[in-house]
C-alpha positions as CSV (number, residue, x, y, z in Angstrom):
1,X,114.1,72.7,79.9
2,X,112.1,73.9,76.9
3,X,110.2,71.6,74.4
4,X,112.3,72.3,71.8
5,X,115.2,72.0,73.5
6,X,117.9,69.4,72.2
7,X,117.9,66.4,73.9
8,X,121.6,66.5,74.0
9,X,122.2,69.9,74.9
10,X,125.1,71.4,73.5
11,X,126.2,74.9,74.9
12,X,128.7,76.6,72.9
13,X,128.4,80.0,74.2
14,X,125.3,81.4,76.3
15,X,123.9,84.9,76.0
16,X,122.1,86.8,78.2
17,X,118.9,88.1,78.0
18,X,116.3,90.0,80.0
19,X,112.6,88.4,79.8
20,X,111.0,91.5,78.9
21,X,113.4,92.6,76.2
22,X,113.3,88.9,74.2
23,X,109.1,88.5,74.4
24,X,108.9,92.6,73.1
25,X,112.0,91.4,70.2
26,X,109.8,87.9,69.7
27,X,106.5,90.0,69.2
28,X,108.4,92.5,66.7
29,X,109.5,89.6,64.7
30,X,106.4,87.8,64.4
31,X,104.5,91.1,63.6
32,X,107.1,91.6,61.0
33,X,107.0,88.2,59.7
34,X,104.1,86.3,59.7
35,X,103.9,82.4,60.2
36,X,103.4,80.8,56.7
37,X,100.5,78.9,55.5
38,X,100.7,75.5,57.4
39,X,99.8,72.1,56.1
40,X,97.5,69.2,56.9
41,X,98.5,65.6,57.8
42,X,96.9,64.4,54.7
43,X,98.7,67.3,52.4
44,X,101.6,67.5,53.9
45,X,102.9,63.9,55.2
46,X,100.1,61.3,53.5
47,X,100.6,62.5,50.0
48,X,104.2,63.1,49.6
49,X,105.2,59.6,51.3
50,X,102.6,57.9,48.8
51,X,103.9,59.8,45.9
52,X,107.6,58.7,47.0
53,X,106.4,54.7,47.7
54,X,104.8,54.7,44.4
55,X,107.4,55.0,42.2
56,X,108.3,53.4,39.0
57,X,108.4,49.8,40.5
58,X,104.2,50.2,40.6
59,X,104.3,50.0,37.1
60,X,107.3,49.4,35.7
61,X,108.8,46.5,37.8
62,X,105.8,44.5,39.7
63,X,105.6,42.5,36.7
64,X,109.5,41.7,36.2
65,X,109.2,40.8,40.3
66,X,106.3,38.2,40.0
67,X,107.5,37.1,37.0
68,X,110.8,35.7,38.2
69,X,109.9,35.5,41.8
70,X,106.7,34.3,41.5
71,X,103.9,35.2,43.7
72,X,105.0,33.3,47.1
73,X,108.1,35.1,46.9
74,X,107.1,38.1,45.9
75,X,105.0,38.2,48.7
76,X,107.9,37.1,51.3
77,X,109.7,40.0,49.6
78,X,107.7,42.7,50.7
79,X,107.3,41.1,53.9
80,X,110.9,41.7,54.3
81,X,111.7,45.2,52.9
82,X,108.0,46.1,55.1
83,X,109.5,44.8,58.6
84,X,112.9,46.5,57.5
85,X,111.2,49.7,56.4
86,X,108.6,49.2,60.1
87,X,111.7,49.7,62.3
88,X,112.7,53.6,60.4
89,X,109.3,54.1,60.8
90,X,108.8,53.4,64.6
91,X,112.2,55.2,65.2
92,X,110.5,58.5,64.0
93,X,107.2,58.1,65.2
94,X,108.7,57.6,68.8
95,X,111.4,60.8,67.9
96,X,108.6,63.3,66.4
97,X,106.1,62.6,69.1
98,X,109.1,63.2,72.0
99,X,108.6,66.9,71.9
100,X,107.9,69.9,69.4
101,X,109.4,69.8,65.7
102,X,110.5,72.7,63.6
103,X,111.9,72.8,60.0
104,X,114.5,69.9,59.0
105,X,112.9,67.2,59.0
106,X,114.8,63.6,59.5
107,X,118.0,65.7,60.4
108,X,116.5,68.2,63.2
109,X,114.9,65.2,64.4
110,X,118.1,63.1,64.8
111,X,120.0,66.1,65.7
112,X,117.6,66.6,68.4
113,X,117.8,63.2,69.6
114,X,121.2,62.4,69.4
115,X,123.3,65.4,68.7
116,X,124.7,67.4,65.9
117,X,127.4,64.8,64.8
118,X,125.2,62.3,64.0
119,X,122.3,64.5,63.2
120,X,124.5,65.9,60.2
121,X,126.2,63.3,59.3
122,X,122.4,61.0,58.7
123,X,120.9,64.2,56.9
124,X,124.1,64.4,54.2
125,X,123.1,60.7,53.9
126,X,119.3,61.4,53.3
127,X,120.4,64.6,51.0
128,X,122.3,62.1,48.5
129,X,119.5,59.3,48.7
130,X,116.6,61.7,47.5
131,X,118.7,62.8,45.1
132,X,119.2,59.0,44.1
133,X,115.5,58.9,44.4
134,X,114.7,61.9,42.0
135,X,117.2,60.3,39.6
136,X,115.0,56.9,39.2
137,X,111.5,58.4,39.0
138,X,113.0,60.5,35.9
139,X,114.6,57.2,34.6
140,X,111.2,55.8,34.9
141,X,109.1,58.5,33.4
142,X,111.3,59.0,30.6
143,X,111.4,55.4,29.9
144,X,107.5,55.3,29.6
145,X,107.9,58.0,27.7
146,X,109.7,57.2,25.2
147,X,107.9,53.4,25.5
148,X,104.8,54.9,25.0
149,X,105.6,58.0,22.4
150,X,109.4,56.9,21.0
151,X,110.2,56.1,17.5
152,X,110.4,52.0,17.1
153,X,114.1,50.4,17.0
154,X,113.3,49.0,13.7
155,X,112.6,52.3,12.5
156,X,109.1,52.0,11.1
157,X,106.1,54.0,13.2
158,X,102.7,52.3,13.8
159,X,101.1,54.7,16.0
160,X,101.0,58.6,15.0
161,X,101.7,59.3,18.5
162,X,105.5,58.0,18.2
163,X,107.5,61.0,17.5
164,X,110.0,61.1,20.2
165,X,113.7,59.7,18.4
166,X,115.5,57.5,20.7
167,X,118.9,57.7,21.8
168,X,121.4,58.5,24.5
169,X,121.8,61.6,24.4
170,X,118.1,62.4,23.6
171,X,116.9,60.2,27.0
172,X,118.9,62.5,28.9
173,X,117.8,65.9,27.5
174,X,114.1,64.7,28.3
175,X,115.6,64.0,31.9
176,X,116.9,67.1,32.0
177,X,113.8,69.1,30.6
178,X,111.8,67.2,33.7
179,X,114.6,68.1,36.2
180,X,114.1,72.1,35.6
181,X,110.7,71.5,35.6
182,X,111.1,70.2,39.4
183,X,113.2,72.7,40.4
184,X,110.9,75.5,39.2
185,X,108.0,73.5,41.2
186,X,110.6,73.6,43.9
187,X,111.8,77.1,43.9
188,X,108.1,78.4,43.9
189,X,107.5,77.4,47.5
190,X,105.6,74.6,49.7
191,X,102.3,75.5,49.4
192,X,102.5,74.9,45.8
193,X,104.7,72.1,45.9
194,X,101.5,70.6,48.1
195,X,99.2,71.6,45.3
196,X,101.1,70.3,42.5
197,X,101.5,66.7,44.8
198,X,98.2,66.5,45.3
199,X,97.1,66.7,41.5
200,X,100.1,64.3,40.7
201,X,98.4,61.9,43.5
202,X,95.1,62.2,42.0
203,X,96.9,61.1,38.6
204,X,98.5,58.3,40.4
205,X,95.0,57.1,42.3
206,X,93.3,57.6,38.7
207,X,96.2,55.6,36.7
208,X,96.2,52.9,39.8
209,X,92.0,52.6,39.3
210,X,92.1,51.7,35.8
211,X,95.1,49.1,36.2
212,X,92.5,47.3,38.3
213,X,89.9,47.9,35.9
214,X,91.8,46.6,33.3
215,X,92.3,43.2,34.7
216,X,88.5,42.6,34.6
217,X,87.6,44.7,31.2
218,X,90.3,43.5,29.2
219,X,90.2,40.4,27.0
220,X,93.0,37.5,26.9
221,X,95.1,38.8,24.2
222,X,98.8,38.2,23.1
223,X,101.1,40.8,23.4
224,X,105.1,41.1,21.5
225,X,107.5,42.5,23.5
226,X,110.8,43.3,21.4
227,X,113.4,42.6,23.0
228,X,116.3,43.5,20.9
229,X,116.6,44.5,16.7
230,X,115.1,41.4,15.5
231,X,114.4,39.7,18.7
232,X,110.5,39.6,19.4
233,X,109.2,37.7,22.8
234,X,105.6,36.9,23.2
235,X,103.8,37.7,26.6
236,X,100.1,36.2,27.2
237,X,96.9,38.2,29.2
238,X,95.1,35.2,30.1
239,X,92.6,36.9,32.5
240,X,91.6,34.9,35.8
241,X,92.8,31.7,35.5
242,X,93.6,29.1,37.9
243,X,96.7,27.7,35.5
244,X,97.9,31.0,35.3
245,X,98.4,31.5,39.1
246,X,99.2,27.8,39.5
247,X,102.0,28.7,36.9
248,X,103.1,31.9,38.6
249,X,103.4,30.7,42.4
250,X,106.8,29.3,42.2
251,X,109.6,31.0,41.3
252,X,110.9,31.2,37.7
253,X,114.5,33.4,37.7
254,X,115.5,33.8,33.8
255,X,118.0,35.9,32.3
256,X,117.2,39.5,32.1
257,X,116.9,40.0,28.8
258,X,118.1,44.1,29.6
259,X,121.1,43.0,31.4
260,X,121.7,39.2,29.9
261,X,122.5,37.9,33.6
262,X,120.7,35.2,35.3
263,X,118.5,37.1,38.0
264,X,117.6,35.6,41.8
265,X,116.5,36.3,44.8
266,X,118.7,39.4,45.8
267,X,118.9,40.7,42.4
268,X,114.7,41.2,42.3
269,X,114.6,42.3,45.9
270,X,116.9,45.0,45.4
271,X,114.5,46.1,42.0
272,X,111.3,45.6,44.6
273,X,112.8,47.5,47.2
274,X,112.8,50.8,45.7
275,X,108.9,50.8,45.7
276,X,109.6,50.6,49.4
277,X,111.7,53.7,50.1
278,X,110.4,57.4,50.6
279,X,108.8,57.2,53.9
280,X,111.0,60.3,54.8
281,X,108.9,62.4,52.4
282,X,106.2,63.5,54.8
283,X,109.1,63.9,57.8
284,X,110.9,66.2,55.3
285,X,108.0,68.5,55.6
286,X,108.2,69.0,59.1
287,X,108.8,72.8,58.8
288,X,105.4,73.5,56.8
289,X,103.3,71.3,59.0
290,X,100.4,72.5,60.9
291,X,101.1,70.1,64.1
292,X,104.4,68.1,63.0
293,X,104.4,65.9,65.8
294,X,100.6,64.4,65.3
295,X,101.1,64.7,61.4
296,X,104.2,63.0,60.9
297,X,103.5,59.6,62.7
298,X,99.7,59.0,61.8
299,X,100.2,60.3,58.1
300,X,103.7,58.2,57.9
301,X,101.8,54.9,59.2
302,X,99.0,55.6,57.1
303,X,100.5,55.4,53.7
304,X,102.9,52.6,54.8
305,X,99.8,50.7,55.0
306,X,98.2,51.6,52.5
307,X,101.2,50.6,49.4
308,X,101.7,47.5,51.1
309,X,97.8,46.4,50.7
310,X,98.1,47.8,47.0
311,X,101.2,46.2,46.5
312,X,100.1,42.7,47.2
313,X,96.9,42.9,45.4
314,X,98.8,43.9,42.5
315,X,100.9,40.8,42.8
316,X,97.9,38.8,43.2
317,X,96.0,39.8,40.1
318,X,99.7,40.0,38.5
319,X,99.9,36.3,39.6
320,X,95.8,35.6,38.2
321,X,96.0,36.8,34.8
322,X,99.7,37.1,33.2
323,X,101.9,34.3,32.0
């Protein structure tokens, strides 16, 4: 049996062919069509899963999760979604490395390994969850952006930077702008889908170094959050403080002042667990990887590892110098 051959062989017809004939047809084909540019582990499986771990709960949400959850169960958290997320992981590291991979990613793999039917049926599954996925990180960046660049509530503009008017409609034509813009990226081809990751990922490392910076070079400072037309909530930067972290270990669930419901445990884990999901993203590239079945398992492990170090930290300082 060949190396590529389905584990669960399915033989709906067979044709015949003579060995000279196929390797002469092979060697046409290949001469015709040469083999694409092929990608690294680092490019091609290390980046895209950090890119799709990082989402909008890095710096949208780890706040709102220590906040109410406090720091012990913020922790036991991502304990949780990790071990839960672990078991995926180990389930394709032990399918990639069980013979040669070609393009398809989580559904060639399963296909492979299981058959068809349930290889088909999984990949419709992963084809509506990444298009879930998409849909939060352009909630979350046009949320910053119009946090960051929007016209105030209240109408009246301190910063010469807030020109974007707020609205509906007007949140989801910038959604829509960001979606073309993805699907040009998209259109154009892998190689430059890896170079436009990797600048994005130098963004995100960048943007991630000076979050950390800023809990040492910033000064305690008070900080109004408004809530509603009218309704202004005070948030404090203590800095390190051993009564700040005192005050966030326990657990604190309020209303959600977005929502008006009382939050818990469930409701903040299923917030926290979307900074968990995307650890299909470097699998997906099977098809443009140099050697899939050494990239995908090292490069998948390695980024798993590395967002749930950077994920605690964060909590910890979180925990050290907010109240």
């Amino acid at each position: 049996m060949a190396e590529r051959t389905p584990l669960l062989n399915y033989r709906l017809c067979a044709v015949p062919e003579s060995g000279s004939s196929s390797s002469a047809g092979r060697t046409r084909k290949e001469a015709q069509h040469p083999a694409p540019k092929k990608l690294s582990t680092f490019f091609g499986v290390v980046i895209p899963t950090l890119l799709s771990m990082f989402s909008v709960v890095v710096f949208l949400r780890i706040g709102f999760v220590v906040g109410q959850a406090g720091l012990y169960q913020s922790i036991l958290m991502f304990i949780v979604a990790y071990f839960i997320i672990s078991m995926t992981v180990l389930s394709v590291c032990a399918i990639s490395t069980n013979g040669a991979l070609d393009a398809g990613g989580a559904y060639y793999m399963i296909s492979r390994a299981l058959g068809p039917e349930f290889g088909g049926s999984i990949g419709i599954m992963f084809f509506f969850a990444n298009i879930c996925g998409s849909a939060l990180y352009v909630l979350g960046l046009v949320e910053s952006m119009v946090d960051i660049f929007g016209l105030s509530p209240t109408g009246l503009t301190t910063s010469s930077i807030q020109v974007l008017p707020q609205s509906y409609w007007y949140e989801l034509l910038y959604g829509t702008v960001i979606l073309i813009f993805c699907l040009l990226v998209c259109l154009v081809g892998a190689d430059i889908y890896a170079k436009a990751s990797f600048i994005i990922f130098l963004i995100v490392i960048l943007v991630l170094g000076t979050i950390f910076i800023s809990f040492f070079a910033v000064s305690p400072k008070s900080i109004n959050i408004t809530i509603s037309l009218g309704n202004i909530s005070e948030a404090s930067f203590t800095g390190f403080k051993l009564s700040t972290l005192k005050s966030n270990l326990p657990p604190q669930y309020v209303e959600d002042y977005t929502t008006g419901k009382v939050m818990s445990f469930a409701a903040v884990f299923a917030v926290m667990f979307n900074g968990c999901t995307g650890i299909m993203a470097g699998s997906n590239m099977s098809g443009d990887l140099k050697n899939p079945s050494y990239s995908i398992p090292r490069g998948t492990i390695t980024a798993v590892i590395f967002t749930y170090i950077i994920y605690n930290i964060l909590c910890l300082m979180i925990s050290c110098t907010c109240e």
